[in-house]
C-alpha positions as CSV (number, residue, x, y, z in Angstrom):
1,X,0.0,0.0,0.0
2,X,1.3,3.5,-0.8
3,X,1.4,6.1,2.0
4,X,0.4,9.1,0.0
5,X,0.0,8.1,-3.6
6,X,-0.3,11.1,-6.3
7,X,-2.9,11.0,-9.2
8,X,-0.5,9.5,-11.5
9,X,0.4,6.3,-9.3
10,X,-3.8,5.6,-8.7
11,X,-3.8,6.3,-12.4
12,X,-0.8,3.5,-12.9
13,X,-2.7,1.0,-10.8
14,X,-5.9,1.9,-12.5
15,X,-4.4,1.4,-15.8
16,X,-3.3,-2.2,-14.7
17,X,-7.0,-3.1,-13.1
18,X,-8.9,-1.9,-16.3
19,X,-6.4,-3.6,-18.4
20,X,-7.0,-6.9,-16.6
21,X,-11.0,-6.2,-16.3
22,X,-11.0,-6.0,-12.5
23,X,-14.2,-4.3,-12.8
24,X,-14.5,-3.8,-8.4
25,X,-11.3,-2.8,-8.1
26,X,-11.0,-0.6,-10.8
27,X,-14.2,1.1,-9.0
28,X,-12.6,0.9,-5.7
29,X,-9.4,2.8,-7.4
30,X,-11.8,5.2,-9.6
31,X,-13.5,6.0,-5.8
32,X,-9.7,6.8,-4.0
33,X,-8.5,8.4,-7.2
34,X,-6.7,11.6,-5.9
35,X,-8.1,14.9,-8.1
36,X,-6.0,16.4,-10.2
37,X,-6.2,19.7,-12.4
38,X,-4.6,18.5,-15.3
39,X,-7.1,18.4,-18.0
40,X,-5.5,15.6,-20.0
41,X,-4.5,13.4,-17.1
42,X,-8.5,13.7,-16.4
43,X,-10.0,12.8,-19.9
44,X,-7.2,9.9,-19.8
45,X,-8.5,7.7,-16.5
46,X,-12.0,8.7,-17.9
47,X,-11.2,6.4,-20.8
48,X,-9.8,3.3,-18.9
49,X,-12.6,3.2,-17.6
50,X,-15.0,3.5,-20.3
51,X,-12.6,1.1,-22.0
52,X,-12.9,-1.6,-19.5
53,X,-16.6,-1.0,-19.5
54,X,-16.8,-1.5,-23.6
55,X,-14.7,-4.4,-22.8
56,X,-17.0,-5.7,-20.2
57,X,-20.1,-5.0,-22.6
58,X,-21.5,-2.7,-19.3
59,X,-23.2,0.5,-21.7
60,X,-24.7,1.7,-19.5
61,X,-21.7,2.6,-16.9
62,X,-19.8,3.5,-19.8
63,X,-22.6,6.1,-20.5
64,X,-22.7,6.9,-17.4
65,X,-18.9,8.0,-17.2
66,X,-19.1,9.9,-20.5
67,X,-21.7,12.2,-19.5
68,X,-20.1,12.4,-15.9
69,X,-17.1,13.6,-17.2
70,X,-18.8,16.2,-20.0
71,X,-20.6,17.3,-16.5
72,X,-17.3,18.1,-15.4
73,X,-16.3,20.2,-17.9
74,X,-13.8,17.9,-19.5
75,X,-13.7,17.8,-23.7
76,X,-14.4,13.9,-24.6
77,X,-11.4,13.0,-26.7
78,X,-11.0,11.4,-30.1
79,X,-10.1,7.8,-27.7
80,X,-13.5,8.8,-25.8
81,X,-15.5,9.1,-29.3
82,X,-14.0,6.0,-30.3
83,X,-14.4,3.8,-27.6
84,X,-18.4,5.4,-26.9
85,X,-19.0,4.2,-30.7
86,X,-17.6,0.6,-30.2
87,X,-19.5,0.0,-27.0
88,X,-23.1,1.5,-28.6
89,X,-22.3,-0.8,-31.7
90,X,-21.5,-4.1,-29.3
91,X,-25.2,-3.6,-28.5
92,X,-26.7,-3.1,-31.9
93,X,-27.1,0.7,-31.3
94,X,-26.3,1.8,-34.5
95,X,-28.3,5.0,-34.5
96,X,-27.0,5.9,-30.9
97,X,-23.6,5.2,-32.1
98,X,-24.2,7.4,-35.3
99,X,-25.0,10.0,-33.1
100,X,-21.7,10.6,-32.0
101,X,-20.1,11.0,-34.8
102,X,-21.9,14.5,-34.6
């Protein structure tokens, strides 16, 4: 266990937990995930974890995450777009998945 981790070790282990579709601890990570005002260091732990969701076939969290982080003020990247269109077309969404090509 790290005593005082900074955003980019939780974003390291993060990394390694979406990668191996640890789905709870990813979450558990996500939750303890230190804030950090560096826009692309944001978008970038946004898309593990809509990745691992795609990956997982779980839409809905992955939805979930992309509007959280557009809440947020963060600009979805060209990785976000990308992995938001794979996930809508592993569920037949076609039209949804259309959409955000707009």
């Amino acid at each position: 266990s790290l005593d005082s981790p900074s955003h980019f070790l939780y974003a390291t282990a993060l990394d390694v937990c979406t990668q191996a579709l640890e789905y709870e601890k990813a979450w558990e990570l996500w939750d303890e995930l230190p804030e950090t005002s560096h826009m692309p260091a944001q978008v970038g732990v946004y898309n593990m974890m809509i990745k691992m969701c795609r990956r997982l076939k779980r839409l809905r969290d992955a939805q979930q995450l992309f509007d959280a982080m557009q809440r947020k003020g963060l600009e979805p990247s060209i990785i976000t777009y990308s992995e938001m269109i794979q996930a809508h077309g592993l569920h037949g969404l076609w039209e949804e998945a259309r959409e955000l090509l707009n």
